[in-house]
C-alpha positions, 0 to 999 in steps of 0.5 A: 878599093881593091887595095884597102879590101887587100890590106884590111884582110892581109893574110901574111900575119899570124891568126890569133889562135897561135897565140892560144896554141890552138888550145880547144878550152881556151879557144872556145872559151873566148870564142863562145864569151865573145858570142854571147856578148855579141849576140847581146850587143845585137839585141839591144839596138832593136830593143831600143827601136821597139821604144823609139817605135813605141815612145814617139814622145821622146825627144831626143829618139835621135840620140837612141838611135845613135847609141844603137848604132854604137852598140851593134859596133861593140858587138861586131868587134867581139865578132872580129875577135873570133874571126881573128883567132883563124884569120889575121884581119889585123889591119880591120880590128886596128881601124876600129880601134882608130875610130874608137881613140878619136871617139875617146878625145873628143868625148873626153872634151865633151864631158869635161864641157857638160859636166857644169850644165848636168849639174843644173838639172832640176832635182825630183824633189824640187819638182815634187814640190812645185806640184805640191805648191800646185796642189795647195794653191788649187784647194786654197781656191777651193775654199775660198770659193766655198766661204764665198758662197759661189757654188756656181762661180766656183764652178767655172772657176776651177773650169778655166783653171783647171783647164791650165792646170793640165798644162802645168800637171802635164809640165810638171809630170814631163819635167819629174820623168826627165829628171827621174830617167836622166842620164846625168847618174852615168856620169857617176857610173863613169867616174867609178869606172875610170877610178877604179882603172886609174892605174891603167887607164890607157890600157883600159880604154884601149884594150878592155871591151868595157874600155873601148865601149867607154868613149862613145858612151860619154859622146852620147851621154854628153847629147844625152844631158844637153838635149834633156836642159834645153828641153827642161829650159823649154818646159820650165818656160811654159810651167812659168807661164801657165802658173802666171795665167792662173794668177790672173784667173784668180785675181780677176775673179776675186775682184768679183767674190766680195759682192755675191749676187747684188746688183750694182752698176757696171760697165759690160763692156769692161766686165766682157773684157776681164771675160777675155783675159779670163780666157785668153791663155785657153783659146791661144793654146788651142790656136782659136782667135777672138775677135771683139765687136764691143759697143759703148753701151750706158752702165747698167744694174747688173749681177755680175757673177752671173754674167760671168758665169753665163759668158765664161760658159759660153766661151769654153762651149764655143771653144770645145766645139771648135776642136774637131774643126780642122779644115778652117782656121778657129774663130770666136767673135763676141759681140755687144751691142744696144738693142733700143734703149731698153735691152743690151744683147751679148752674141758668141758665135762660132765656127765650129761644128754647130748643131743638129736641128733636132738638138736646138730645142733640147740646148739649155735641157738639164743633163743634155749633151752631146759631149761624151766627157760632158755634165749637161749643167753648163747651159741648163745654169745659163739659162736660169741665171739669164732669167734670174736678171730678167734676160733671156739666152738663146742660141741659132745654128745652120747645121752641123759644120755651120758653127753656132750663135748664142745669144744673151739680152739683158735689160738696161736697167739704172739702179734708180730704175730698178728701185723704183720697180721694187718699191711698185712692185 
């Protein structure tokens, strides 16, 4: 150790500052350049800690921290350069100018290798567009539940879809930044400056500060770009699949628009499970598990938009009331069972933060919630459209923590039956 400190500083070479004759204008001229670049080198590292700090999003914080590192080095080699004008530490200017060579090759391979993948990289206004189709396809919805007449359906449609949405605005909104912010333009920067020395490149690299800082740029460009496709790769993979749960939102939903509000016999059993498939994408991204306790009940008369909208409902309050919950795992079970040969009685019951006793009563109230980003019309149209098929909603809860059960009974009633009872009445 001794032996390398006593190279690194040998003193048997001539100070720089020989070389300047020990002219005062041209000895601090460079002396007070190299401070100033220096002292800037210095600030950009706790710059970008106060990102890294601030932005702890960023995926690759990793990589800023490496280029701050690069650039404290830059600056203590403009450092070096003052201390050699008295002291000839040539030795230690030559190692870090042997750190910067082997930087500069395997950078070099670096680049050449990522050159093909940065090219890859999704345009901003490719994905401008993705969020302009988004945007369509969602008024489309829109309309097509106006001309349907299904206020209410509409309603919990664009609920579970926008519920998605989020996800694909968020997808979309990441993926634009990234590529808007990529780092893929400093390869143009650095193919300008290489031209621009293509008759000295060697030299440049070697000798010129911008030269030297050049390498170790394109190693952390060449990390830079890399983690920026895989996390693009990742990101466009989640925007594909919530695009697809829309799709399904919709279809399943339209097989439902072309009879508003008549009765007609069905299987609630079936119609609870597209109620499933409705959901499935929400309650999977929110880690909540459903488990399904379904009867075989006979077909009965039923409207089934308002079934619908009174389950789909259900669901997502149960939903949201587990959100707080972290010290259990996240469950919903829906039930169907047959109550005699007269009633079918739907139960969702949650685990979740449940209700206050002095709540209970004020439930199914037009505008009461306890939601501080809630509407307080959700239940209130629940419960009306459970008494509008001759049914009844009602919910049970222990307290707070102790979840919640919400309970609906619809009469089972043939379409013969419900005729006849027309006719008497």
């Amino acid at each position: 150790m001794d032996d390398l400190l006593a190279l690194l500083t040998d003193k048997r070479f001539m100070p720089h500052g020989h070389c300047y004759m020990w002219r005062p204008d041209l000895l601090w001229t460079n002396v007070i350049a190299d401070s100033l670049i220096a002292l800037s080198y210095v600030t950009i590292p706790f710059t970008l800690i106060y990102f890294i700090h601030k932005r702890k999003d960023v995926p690759f914080d990793w990589m800023l921290a490496a280029f701050g590192v690069f650039i404290l080095a830059c600056g203590t080699s403009h450092l070096i350069e003052i201390l050699t004008i008295w002291q000839p530490y040539y030795w230690l200017s030559a190692l870090i100018k042997v750190v910067t060579a082997i930087a500069s090759v395997i950078t070099a391979i670096l680049l050449i290798r990522l050159v093909p993948a940065a090219l890859r990289i999704p345009s901003p206004q490719q994905l401008a567009r993705v969020n302009d189709e988004l945007r369509e396809a969602q008024a489309e919805l829109v309309t097509t539940a106006r001309r349907a007449g299904m206020a209410e359906i509409a309603t919990n449609v664009l609920h579970n879809v926008g519920n998605v949405l989020n996800s694909v605005n968020v997808s979309a909104q990441v993926l634009y930044d990234k590529v808007h912010a990529s780092k893929a333009v400093g390869v143009a920067k650095v193919v300008q400056l290489m031209r621009e020395h293509s008759d000295n490149l060697g030299d440049f690299i070697s000798r010129d500060p911008k030269g030297r800082a050049l390498p170790e740029y394109l190693g952390m460009l060449a990390e830079s770009l890399a983690a920026e496709r895989e996390s693009m790769i990742k990101e466009l993979a989640l925007l594909t699949r919530s695009i697809d749960h829309i799709k399904e939102i919709v279809a399943t939903q339209q097989s439902y628009a072309g009879n508003s509000s008549v009765l007609e016999p069905g299987s609630l059993k079936e119609l609870m499970e597209d109620v499933v498939r409705i959901c499935h994408g929400s309650l999977a991204r929110h880690d909540v598990t459903l488990v399904q306790e379904l009867d075989d009940i006979p077909l009965m008369a039923l409207d089934k938009h308002k079934v619908l909208q009174i389950l789909i409902n259900l669901i997502n309050n149960a939903r949201q009331a587990l959100e707080s919950v972290t010290d259990r795992p996240s469950r919903i079970v829906l039930r169907l069972k047959a109550v005699g040969d007269q009633r079918a009685r739907i139960e969702v019951e949650d685990n979740g933060e449940g209700i206050a006793m002095g709540n209970i009563s004020h439930v199914f109230e037009h505008g009461f919630t306890t939601r501080a980003d809630g509407h307080g019309f959700g239940l209130h149209s629940c419960i009306l459209a459970a008494h509008e098929m001759g049914g009844d909603l009602a919910v049970q809860s222990a307290g707070p923590g102790q979840g919640a059960l919400f309970i609906l009974e619809l009469p089972m009633v043939t379409l013969s039956e419900q005729a006849r009872q027309v006719l008497s009445g």
